[in-house]
N, C-alpha and C positions, 0 to 999 in steps of 0.2 A: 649488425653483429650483436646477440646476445652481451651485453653490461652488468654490474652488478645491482645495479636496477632491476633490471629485468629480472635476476633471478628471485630478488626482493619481493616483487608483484606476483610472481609463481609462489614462491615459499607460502606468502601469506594472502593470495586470495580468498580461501575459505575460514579466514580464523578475524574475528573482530576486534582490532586494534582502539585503544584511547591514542586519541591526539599528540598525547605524549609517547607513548608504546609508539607511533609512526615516525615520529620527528627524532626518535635514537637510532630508528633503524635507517630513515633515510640517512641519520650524519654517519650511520656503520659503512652504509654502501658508498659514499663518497670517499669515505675514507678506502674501502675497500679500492675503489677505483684510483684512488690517488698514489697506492702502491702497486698499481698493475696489475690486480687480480681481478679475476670476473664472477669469484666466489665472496662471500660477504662472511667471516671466520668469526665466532666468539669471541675471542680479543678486539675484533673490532665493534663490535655490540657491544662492550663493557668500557672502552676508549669513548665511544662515542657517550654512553650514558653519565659517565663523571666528567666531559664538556659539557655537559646542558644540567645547568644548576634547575634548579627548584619541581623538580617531577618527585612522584610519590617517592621512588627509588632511592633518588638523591637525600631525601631528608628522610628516609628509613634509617639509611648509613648513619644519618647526623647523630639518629635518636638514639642509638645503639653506642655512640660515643664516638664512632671512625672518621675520618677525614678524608673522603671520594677524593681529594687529588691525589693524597699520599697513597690512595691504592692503585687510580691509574698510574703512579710513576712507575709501578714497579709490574705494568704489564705490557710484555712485548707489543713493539709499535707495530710490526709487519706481521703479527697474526702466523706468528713462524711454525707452529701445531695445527693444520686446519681438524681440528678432532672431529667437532661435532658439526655435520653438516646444516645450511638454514633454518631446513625445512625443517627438520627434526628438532632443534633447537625452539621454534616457534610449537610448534606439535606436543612437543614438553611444558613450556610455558603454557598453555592452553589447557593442560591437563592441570599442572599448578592455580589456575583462576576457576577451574572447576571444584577443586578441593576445598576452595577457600569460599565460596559459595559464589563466584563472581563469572558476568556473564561477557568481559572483553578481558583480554591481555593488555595490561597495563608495564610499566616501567618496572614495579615491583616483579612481576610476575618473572619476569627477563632476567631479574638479578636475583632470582632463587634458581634459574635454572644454569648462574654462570657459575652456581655450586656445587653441580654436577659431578663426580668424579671423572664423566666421561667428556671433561671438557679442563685439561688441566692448566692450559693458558689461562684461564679464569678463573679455577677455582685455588690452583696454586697463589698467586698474590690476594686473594679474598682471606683464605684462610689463614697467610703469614700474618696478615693484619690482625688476625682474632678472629674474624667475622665465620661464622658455623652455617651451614644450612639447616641446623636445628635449632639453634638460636636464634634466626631471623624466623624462621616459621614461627616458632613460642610466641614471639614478639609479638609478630602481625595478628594470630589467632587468640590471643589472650590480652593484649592492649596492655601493655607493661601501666604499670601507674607510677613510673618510678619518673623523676623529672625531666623532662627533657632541657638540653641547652637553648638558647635564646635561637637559632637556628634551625632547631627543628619544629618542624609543625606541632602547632595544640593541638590538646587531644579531640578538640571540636572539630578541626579540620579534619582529623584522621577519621571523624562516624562520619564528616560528608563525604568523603572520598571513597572511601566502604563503603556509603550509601549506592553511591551513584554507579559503583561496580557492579552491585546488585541488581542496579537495574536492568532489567534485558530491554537490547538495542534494538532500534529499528531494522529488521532487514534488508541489503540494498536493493536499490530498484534499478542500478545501473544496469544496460542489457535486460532488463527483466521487462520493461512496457515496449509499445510497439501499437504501430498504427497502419493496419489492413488495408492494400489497395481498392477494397470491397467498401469499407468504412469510406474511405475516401472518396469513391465513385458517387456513392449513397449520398453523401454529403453538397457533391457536385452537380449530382442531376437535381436534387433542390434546388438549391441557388440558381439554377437553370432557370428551372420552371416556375420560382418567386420570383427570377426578372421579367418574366416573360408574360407571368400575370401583371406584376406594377405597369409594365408597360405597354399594357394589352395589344400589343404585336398581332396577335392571334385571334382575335375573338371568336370565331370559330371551334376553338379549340380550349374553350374555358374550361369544360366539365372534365375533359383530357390533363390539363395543366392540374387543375386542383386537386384532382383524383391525383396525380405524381407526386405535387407538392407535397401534400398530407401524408400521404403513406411512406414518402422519402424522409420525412420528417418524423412521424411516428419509429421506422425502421431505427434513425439514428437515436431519437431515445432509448429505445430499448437494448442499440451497445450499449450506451453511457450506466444505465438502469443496471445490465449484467458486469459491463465494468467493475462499479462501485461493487455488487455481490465477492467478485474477485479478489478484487483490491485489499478490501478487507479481509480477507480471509487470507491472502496473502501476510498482509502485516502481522495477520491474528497465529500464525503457525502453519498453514497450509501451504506447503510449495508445488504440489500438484498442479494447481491452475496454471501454473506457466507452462507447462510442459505439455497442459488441454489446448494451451494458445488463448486462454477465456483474457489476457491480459490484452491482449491486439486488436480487440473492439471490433474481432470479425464473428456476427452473427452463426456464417458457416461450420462452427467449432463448436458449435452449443450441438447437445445429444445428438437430441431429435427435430432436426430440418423441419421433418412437416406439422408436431405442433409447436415447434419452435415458432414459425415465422409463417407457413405460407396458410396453413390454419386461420393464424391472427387477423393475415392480410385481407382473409377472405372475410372472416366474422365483420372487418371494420369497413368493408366495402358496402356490404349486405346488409348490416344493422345496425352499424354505427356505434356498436363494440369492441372498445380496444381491449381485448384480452391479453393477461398476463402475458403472454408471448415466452420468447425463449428461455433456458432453462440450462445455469451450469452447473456441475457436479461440484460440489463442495463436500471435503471430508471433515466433516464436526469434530470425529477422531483426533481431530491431529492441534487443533485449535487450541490455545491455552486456557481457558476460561469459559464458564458459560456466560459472563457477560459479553466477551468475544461475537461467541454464536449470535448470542441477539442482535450484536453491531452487523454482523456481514446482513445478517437479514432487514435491518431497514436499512442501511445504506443502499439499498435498490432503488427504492422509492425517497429515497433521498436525491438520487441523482436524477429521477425523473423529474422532482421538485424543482430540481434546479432548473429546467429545461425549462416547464411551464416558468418559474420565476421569470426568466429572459425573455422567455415574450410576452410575459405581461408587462415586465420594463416595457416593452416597447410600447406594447399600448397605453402605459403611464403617460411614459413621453410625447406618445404621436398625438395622441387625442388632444391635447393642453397646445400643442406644436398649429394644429392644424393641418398634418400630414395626411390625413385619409378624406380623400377626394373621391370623388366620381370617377376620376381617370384612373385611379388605380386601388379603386374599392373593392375588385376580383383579390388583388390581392389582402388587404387586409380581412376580406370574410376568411380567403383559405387559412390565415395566419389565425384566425380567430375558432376555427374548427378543428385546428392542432392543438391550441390552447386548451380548446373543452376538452381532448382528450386527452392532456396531460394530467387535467383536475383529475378526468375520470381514470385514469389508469393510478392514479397515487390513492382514493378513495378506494377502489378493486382489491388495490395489491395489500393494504391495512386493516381489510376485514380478515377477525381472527378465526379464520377458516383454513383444515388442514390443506394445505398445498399451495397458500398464499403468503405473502411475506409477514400480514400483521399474526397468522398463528406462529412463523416461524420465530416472531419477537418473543414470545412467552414460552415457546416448546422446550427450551431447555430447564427451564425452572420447574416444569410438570414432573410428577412420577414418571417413572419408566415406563410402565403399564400402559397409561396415558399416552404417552409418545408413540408408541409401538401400535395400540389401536390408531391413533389419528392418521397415523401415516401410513396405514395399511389401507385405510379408506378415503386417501386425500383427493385420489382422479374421482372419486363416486363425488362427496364433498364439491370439487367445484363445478361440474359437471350441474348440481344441484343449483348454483349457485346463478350458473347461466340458464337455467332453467325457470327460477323464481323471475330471473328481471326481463325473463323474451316472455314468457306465457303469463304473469301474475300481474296485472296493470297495477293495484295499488303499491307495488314492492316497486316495478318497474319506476311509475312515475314518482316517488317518494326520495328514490335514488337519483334519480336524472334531475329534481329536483333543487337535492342538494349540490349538484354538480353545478349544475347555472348558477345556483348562489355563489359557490366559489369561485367560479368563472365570474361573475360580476364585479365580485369583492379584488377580483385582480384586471380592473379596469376593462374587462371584454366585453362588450357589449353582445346580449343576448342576441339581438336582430341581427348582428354580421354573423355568428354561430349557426343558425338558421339559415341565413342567406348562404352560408359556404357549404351545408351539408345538402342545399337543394343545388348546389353548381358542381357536386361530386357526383350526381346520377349520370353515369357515362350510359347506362341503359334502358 
């Protein structure tokens, strides 16, 4: 049965409360419920905010010269007007922390709007006291410099507290991430087929297994890869993505299927190219910042970082450990052939070429002009690009090169890379 709680969590779902702003409104609704109502009244939002000492609100009152209990005394305890309903009351208050340049609803923000006319259980005992809604606004937007009592805040607190209103909050994530029964399968038939190499069960079925393992493995990098593109863009002002599903780490969501994923699968069967792979839609439009823009764009290659990181932990650990054996050396090559393509997909995705993530680092800082040509020729651009390292042998081997170096430098041994890319010719 609907509570005043409940209507609590409705009213204010979409509007971003400070810690304080939550903890008046939770003591309003308890109080609501402790007089038998399943609405949460004004009176009871103003009751509850002069119970809870020390919020911006409370020592606003102080600075002004009033005394928050002597004005709770004189506000009905049963909330006996419900004037202004929750939602609206919040939905005011919201419009009040916008005025003021501020990006949550605070304590303050609550007690300019119990001065409403259209709320007279509150605004009635506010105003018998003295207390103006043009006087507290004066106050708050010009920072009185007139002394304050021992009780109320310095004025240094009052620019951190201003400060930190200012700040825009992080958006929740509650409901918002989500993990793809696709992502999860993906995840699964690796671990399959890496137990099944460690424990060559199958030998028969090496060039099968490692052919799964790799490409299962590559596959969930390049969720994690588009993830992180999301994620950020998400935090950065873009709520699109969630509603693409780019947040659920299902490959399936990305544009285009075929050179999303089944393209890639094929280039990295054939020639041991992991290409960029899939591809979310991200609106720059909507992003705060062009430094924003450049975070969604290496955050890709961030998260594919992280992935090679982890398996070269492992071969940190395993090598020094003595874990890779002959009996389960199938698997540490395939382990070590996901590894190289981790280097080489993060080296790929960081060349500043249009339609790759390292031009998407710097494109916002470019002219318009600029922008506009690159990305009108970014499929010709990389198209080029896998054209220099299949047909151009000193571009090719200069590249592949580099790639073993860093494959090295993260303890993989060149020879098991080698050995796992000749146990993947299934044909």
């Amino acid at each position: 049965m609907p509570d005043a709680a409940t209507e609590l969590e409705r009213a204010s779902a979409d509007i971003a409360l400070t810690r304080d702003a939550r903890e008046i409104l939770d003591r309003a609704a308890e109080i609501a419920s402790a007089r038998g109502s399943l609405n949460v009244a004004p009176a009871d939002v103003l009751n509850a905010m002069v119970q809870i000492p020390r919020s911006l609100a409370d020592r606003e009152i102080l600075a002004l010269g009033f005394d928050p209990k002597a004005i709770g005394a004189q506000v009905p305890p049963d909330g006996a007007t419900p004037s202004l309903p929750l939602r609206q009351l919040l939905v005011n208050a919201n419009r009040e922390a916008q005025v003021l340049g501020h990006f949550q609803v605070d304590s303050i923000h609550l007690l300019l709007v119990m001065l409403y006319s259209d709320s007279p259980t509150t605004s009635g005992p506010l105003m018998k006291a003295g207390l103006t809604l043009y006087d507290l606004r004066r106050h708050l937007q010009t920072a009185s410099q007139s002394a304050p009592p021992a009780a109320a805040p310095a004025p240094r607190d009052q620019v951190r507290r201003d400060k930190a209103l200012r700040r825009r909050p992080w958006p929740p994530l509650r409901g918002v991430l989500g993990i793809s029964p696709f992502f999860l399968a993906t995840v699964g038939v690796t671990a399959v087929s890496g137990a099944m190499l460690w424990t060559n069960i199958v030998p028969r079925s090496v060039p099968v297994l490692t052919l799964v393992f790799v490409v299962g493995g590559w596959i969930t990098s390049l969720c994690i890869h588009e993830f992180a593109h999301a994620l950020i863009a998400y935090l950065g002002g873009d709520r699109s993505v969630v509603g693409a599903g780019y947040l659920s780490l299902n490959p399936l969501r990305y544009q285009n299927l075929l050179m999303s994923l089944i393209l890639p699968i094929v280039f990295l069967v054939l020639g041991g190219i992991a290409l960029p792979g899939g591809a979310v839609y991200i609106n720059h439009s909507a992003l705060r910042t062009r430094a924003w823009s450049s975070a969604v764009s290496i955050a890709g290659p961030i998260g594919t970082l992280l992935c090679g990181l982890l398996i070269a932990g492992v071969f940190s650990f395993a090598g020094p450990a003595g874990w890779i054996t002959n009996a389960n050396g199938y698997f540490f090559a395939a382990l070590a052939v996901l590894g190289f393509f981790m280097a080489l997909a993060v080296v790929l995705n960081l060349l500043p070429v249009p339609g790759l993530d390292g031009f998407g680092i710097i494109r916002p800082w470019l002219p318009d002009s600029i922008q506009y040509t690159a990305m009108r020729y970014s499929t010709i651009a990389i198209y080029g690009v896998f054209i220099l390292l299949w047909f151009v042998a000193p571009v090719r081997s200069a590249f592949f090169q580099l790639v073993f170096q860093l494959a090295s430098l993260a303890n993989i041994d060149p020879a098991l890379i080698i050995i796992g890319q000749l146990n993947m010719r299934v044909f």
